[in-house]
C-alpha positions as CSV (number, residue, x, y, z in Angstrom):
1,X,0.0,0.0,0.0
2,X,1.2,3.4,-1.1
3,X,1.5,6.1,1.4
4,X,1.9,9.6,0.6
5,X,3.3,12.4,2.7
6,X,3.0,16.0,1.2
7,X,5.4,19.3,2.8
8,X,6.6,22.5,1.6
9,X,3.3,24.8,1.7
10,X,3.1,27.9,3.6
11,X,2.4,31.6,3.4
12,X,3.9,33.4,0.5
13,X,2.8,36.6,-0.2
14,X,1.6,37.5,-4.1
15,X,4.5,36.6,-6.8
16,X,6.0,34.5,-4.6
17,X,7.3,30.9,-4.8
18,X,7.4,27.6,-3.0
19,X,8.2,24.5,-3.8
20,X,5.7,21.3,-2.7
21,X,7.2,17.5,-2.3
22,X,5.5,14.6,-2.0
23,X,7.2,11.6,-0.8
24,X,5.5,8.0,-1.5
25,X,6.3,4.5,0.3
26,X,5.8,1.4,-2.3
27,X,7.0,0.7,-5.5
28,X,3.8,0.9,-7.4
29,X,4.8,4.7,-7.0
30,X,6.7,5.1,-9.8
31,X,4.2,3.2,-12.3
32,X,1.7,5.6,-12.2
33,X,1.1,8.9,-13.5
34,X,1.3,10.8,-10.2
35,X,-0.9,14.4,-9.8
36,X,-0.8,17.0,-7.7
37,X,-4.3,17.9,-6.9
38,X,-5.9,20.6,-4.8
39,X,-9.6,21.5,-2.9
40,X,-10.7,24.7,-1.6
41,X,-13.6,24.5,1.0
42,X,-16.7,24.1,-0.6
43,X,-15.4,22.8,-3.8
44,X,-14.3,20.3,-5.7
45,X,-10.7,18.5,-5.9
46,X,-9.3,20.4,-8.8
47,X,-6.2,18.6,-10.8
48,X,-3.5,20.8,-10.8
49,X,-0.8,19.2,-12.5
50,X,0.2,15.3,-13.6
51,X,3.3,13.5,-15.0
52,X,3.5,9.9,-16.4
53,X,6.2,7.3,-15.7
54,X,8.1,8.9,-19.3
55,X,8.5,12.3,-17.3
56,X,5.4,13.8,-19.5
57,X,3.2,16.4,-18.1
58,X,-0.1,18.2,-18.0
59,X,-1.3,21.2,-16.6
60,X,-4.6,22.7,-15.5
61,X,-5.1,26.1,-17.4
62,X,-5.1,27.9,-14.3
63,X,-1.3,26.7,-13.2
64,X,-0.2,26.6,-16.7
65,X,2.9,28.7,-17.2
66,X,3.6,29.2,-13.4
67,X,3.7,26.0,-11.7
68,X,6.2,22.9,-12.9
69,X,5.8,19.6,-11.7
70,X,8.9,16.8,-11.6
71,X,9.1,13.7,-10.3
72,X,12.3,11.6,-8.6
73,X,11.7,8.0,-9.4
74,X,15.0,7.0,-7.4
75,X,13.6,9.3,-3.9
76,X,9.7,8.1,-4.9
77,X,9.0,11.8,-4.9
78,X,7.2,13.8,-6.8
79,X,7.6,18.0,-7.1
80,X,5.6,20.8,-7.5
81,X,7.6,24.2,-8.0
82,X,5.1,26.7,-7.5
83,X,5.7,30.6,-9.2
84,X,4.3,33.6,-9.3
85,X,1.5,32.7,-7.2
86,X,-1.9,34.7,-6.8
87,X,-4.3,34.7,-3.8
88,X,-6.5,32.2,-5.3
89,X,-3.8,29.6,-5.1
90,X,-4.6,29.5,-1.8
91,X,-5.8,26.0,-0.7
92,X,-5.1,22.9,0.6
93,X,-2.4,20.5,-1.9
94,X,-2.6,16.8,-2.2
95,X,-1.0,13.9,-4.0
96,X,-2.0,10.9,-5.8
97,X,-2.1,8.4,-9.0
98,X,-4.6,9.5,-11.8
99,X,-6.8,6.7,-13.0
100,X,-8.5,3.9,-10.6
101,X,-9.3,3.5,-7.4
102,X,-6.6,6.9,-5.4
103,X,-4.3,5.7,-2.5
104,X,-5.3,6.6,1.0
105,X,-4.9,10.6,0.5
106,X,-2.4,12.3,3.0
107,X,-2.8,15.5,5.2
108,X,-2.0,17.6,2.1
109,X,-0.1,20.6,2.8
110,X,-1.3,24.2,3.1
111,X,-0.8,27.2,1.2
112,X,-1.5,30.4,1.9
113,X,-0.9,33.3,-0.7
114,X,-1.2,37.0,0.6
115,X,-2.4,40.2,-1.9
């Protein structure tokens, strides 16, 4: 069973950067297309970002352009550099696999962008 552990939010203020980690026990890790994903209260869990096992990646509109996601297949981690970020960033960040049933989620990791 996969476990996921997710660091590296906090409060930035407008334009600023921070970079998110997720570390994941279990080999099935690194055979899955990994996302980052994130829920403000009150709505739905939005897909931020996702990269495949061949280092491929997608990006929700939103992010595009400012965020950059990477994955370590050696550290079973996955990235999330996060730039120029805007107030509505703000939110709750979480990892898992795209596609079937998720992992257990982990306590995500908060962040908190200032005007």
């Amino acid at each position: 069973q996969v476990q996921l552990v997710e660091s590296g939010g906090g409060l930035v203020q407008a334009g600023g950067s921070l970079r998110l980690s997720c570390a994941a026990s279990g080999s099935r890790f690194s055979l899955n297309v990994v996302g980052w994903y994130r829920q403000a209260p009150g709505k739905q869990r939005e897909l931020v970002a996702s990269i495949d096992i061949s280092g491929k990646t997608n990006y929700a509109d939103s992010v595009k352009g400012r965020f950059t996601i990477s994955r370590d297949s050696v550290k079973n981690t996955v990235y999330l550099q996060m730039n120029s970020l805007k107030p509505e960033d703000t939110t709750l960040y979480y990892c898992n696999k795209l596609g079937g049933f998720p992992w257990p989620w982990g306590q995500g990791t908060q962040v908190t962008v200032s005007s």
